[in-house]
Structures are given as C-alpha cells and as structure tokens.
N, C-alpha and C positions, 0 to 999 in steps of 0.2 A: 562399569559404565557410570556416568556423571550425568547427574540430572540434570544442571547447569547445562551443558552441551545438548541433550533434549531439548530443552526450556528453549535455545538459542534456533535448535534447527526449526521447530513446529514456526514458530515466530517467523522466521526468514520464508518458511515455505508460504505466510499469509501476507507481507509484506506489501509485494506487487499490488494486492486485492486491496489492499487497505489506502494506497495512496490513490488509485484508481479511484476508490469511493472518494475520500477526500476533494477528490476535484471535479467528482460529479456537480457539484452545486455553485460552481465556478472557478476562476484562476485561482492562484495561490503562488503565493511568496517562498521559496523552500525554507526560510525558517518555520514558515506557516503551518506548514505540512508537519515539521518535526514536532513545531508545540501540539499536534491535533495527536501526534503517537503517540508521544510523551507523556499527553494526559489520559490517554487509554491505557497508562501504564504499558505500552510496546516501546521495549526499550531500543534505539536507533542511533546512532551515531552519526553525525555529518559523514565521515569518510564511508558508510552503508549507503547516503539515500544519494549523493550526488552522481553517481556511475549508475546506479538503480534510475535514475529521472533517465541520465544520456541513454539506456539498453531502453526503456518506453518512448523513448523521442527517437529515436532510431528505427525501430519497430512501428511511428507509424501509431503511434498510439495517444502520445503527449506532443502537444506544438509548446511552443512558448512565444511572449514577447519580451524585448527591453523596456526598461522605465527607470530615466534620468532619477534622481533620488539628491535631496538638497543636506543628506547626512553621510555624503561617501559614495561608494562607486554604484553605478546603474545596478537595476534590479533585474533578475530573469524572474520573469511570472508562468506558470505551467498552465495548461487548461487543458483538458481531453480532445482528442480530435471525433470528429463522427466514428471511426474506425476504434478507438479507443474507449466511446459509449458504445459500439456494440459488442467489444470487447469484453467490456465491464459487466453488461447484463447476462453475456455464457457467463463469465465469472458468477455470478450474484444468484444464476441456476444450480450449478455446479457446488457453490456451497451450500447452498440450500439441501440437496441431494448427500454432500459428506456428511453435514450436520445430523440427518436423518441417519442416514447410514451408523457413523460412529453411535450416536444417541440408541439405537437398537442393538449392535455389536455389547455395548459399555452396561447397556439394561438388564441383558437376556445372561452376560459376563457375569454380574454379580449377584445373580439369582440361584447361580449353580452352585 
C-alpha cells in the first residue's frame, strides 16, 4: 500500500468541506477557491475542483453568477446557497464529532 494514494483519498474525502467553508464568507472566483487549497497545502488540480463545483451546484448546494471580466472571458463566481449553509453547518458538526472521535481512537492507539 502507498502512502501517496492514502495521502490523496483522506484529502478527497475533506474536499467538499473545505470548499463549502471557503465560500462561507462569500463568492469566489474558482481560481480563488484553488489559491485558498493551495495555501492550506491541499493539493487540487483544476481538472478535481471544476466537476466538484458542477456535483455542489447540481445538488442544490452552490449557485453561481457570470461577471464580464476586461482580461478575457466572463467569470463564474460561486457562493453557497441557504441549503448549502445548512449543509455546511451538519458538515462543520459532523467534523467536529470525526475530529474527536479519531483524536481519542489515535490517543488511547498509542498508549497501548
């Protein structure tokens, strides 16, 4: 087993959560989104986050608008919808609850 491929899935499985916070605090530009992973060191690819944006705008989760842009083609901006803020907050419980969870599992692990 390869750690790398670990490294990749735990990352993907936080993903969702992470761009959902990101846009808690308003719109964003999807390069936007990428620079906010990037500098959390979550490593993301364009070809990961734009199918990932369409599956949370589909679901009901992310709206977006256009915005004409005077250096090339229109922009799509993201922002959460109400159903997307309530989304985010089971999200933000639910981690909260793994956090604890692992954090006790990983304590009580290397006591033995």
């Amino acid at each position: 087993m390869k750690i790398e491929n670990t490294k990749a899935q735990m990352r993907k499985g936080v993903l969702e959560y992470c761009i959902l916070s990101i846009l808690q605090d308003g719109e964003a530009y999807t390069s936007d989104i990428l620079d906010t992973l990037k500098d959390a060191k979550m490593l993301v690819v364009e070809g990961t986050i734009y199918p990932l944006l369409t599956r949370l705008k589909n679901a009901g989760l992310l709206a977006y608008r256009w915005e004409e842009s005077t250096s090339g083609p229109p922009r799509k901006y993201y922002e959460l919808t109400e159903t997307g803020t309530l989304f985010l907050n089971e999200l933000t419980t639910t981690w909260g609850e793994l956090q604890q969870a692992v954090t006790i599992v990983t304590s009580t692990t290397s006591k033995k």
